[in-house]
C-alpha positions as CSV (number, residue, x, y, z in Angstrom):
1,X,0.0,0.0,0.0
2,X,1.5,3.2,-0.7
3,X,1.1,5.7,1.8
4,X,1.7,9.4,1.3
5,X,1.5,11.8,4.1
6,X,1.1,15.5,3.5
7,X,0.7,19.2,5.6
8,X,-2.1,19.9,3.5
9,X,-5.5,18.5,4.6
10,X,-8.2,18.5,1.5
11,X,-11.4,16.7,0.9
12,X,-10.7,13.0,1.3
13,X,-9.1,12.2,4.4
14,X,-6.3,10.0,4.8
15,X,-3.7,7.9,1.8
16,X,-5.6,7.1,-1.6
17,X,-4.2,3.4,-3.1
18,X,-6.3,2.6,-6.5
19,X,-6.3,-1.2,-7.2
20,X,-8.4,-1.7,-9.9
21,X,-10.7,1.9,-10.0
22,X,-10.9,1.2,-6.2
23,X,-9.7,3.9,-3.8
24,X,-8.6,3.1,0.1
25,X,-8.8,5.6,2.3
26,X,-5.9,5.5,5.2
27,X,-6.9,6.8,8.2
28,X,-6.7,4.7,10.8
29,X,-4.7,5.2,14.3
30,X,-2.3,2.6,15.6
31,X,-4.1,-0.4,17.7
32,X,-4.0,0.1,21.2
33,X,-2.3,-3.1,21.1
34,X,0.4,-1.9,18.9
35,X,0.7,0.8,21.0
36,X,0.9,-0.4,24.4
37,X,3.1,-3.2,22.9
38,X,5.5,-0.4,21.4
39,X,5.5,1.3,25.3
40,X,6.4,-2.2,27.1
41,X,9.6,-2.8,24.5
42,X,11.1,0.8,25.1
43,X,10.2,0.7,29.0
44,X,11.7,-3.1,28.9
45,X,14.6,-2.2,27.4
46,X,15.8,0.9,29.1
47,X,15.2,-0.8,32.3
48,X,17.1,-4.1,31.7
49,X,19.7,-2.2,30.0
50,X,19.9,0.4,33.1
51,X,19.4,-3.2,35.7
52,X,22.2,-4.4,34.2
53,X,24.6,-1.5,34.6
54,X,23.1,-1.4,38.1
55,X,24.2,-4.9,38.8
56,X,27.6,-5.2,36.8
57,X,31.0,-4.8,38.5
58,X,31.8,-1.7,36.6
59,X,33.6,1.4,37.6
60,X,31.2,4.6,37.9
61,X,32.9,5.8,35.0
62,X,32.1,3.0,32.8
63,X,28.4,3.0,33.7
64,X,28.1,6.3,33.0
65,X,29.7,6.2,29.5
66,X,27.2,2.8,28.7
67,X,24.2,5.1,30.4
68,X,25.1,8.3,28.5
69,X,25.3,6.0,25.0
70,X,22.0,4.7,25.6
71,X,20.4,7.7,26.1
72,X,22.5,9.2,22.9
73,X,21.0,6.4,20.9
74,X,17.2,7.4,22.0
75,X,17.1,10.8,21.2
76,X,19.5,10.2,17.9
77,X,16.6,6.9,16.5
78,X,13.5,9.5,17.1
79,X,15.4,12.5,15.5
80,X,15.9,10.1,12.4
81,X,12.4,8.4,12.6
82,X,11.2,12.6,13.0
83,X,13.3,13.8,9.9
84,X,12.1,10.7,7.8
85,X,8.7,10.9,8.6
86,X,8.5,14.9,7.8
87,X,10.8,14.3,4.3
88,X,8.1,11.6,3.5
89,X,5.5,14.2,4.2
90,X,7.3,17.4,2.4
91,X,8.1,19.4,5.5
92,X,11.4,21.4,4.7
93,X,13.8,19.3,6.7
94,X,17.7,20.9,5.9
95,X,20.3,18.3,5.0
96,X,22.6,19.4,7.7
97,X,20.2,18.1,10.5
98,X,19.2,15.3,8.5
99,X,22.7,13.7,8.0
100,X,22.9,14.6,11.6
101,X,20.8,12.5,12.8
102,X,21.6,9.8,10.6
103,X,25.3,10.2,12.0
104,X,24.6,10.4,15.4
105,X,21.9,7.1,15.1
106,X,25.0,5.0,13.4
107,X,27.7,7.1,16.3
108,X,25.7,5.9,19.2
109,X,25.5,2.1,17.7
110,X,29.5,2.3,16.5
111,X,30.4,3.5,20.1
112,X,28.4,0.8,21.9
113,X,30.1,-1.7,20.0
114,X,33.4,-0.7,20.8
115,X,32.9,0.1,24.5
116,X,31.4,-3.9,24.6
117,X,34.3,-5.0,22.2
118,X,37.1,-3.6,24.7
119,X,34.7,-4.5,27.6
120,X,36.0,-6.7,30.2
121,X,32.8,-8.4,30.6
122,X,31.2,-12.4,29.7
123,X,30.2,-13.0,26.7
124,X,26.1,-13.5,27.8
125,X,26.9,-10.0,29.5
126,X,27.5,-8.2,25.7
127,X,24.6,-9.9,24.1
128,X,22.3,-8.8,27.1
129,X,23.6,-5.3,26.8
130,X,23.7,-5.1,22.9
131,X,20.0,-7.2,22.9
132,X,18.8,-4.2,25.3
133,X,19.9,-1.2,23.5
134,X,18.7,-2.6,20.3
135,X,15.2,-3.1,21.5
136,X,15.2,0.3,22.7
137,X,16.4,2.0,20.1
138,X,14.1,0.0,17.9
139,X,10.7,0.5,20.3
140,X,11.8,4.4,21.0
141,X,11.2,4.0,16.5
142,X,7.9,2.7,17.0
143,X,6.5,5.0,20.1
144,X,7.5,7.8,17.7
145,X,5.6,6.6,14.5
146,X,2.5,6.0,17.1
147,X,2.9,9.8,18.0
148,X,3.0,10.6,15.1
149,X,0.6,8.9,13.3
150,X,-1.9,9.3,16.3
151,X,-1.5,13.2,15.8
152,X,-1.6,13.1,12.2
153,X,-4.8,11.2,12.2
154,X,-6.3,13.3,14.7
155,X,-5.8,16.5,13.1
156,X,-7.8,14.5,9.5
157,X,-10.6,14.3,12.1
158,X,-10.8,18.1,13.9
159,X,-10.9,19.6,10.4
């Protein structure tokens, strides 16, 4: 289905898709399902991720620089999931800020890696940290697109 998002509201509501002379209107919210589900992953992951610096035998130091990458990585996936989403919808988005965000998405990833590389930690330990950033960085994605899409579709229905 293609879906094509604009700033501009007009008479039919939502994405057209013609299949055979037939139109589909998109304008549906995400299930509370999806969304709840989306909430549970992020919450899950930050707080096994954040548990398990808790729990290591870390320095203070170290904790801090695997806490202060994890939030990097959060507020880098939604800037990228933001700048996508209002490109896809023809908001002026400058390139600078875009290939920002795109850096600092792939900067947080690349610098978790190596801190777990150089890690003196058990193998099970880097998985369970990698495991948990990823699902957070991938559910902080989703509870964006929710947002988003919940607004977007709301605003079809005021007008």
């Amino acid at each position: 289905m293609e879906y094509k998002f604009s700033n501009e509201v007009t008479e039919e509501k939502g994405v057209e898709h013609t299949e055979n002379n037939k139109t589909v209107v998109f304008d549906q919210k995400p299930t509370p399902a999806f969304t709840g589900a989306s909430w549970v992953a992020l919450m899950a992951g930050i707080v096994a991720f954040c548990i398990g610096l808790f729990n290591t035998e870390m320095q203070l130091n170290e904790k801090g620089y695997y806490f202060t990458i994890l939030l990097f990585g959060l507020f880098s996936a939604v800037s990228v999931q933001k700048n996508v989403r209002d490109k896809l919808e023809g908001l002026s988005v400058t390139e600078m800020y875009y290939g920002i965000s795109w850096f600092a998405a792939l900067a947080s990833i690349t610098l978790l890696v190596i801190g777990l590389w150089n890690a003196d930690l058990d193998l099970s330990e880097k998985g369970f940290y990698s495991m948990s950033f990823l699902l957070s960085l991938f559910s902080a994605i989703a509870v964006q697109k929710n947002t988003r899409d919940k607004k977007y579709i709301d605003s079809l229905k005021e007008k």
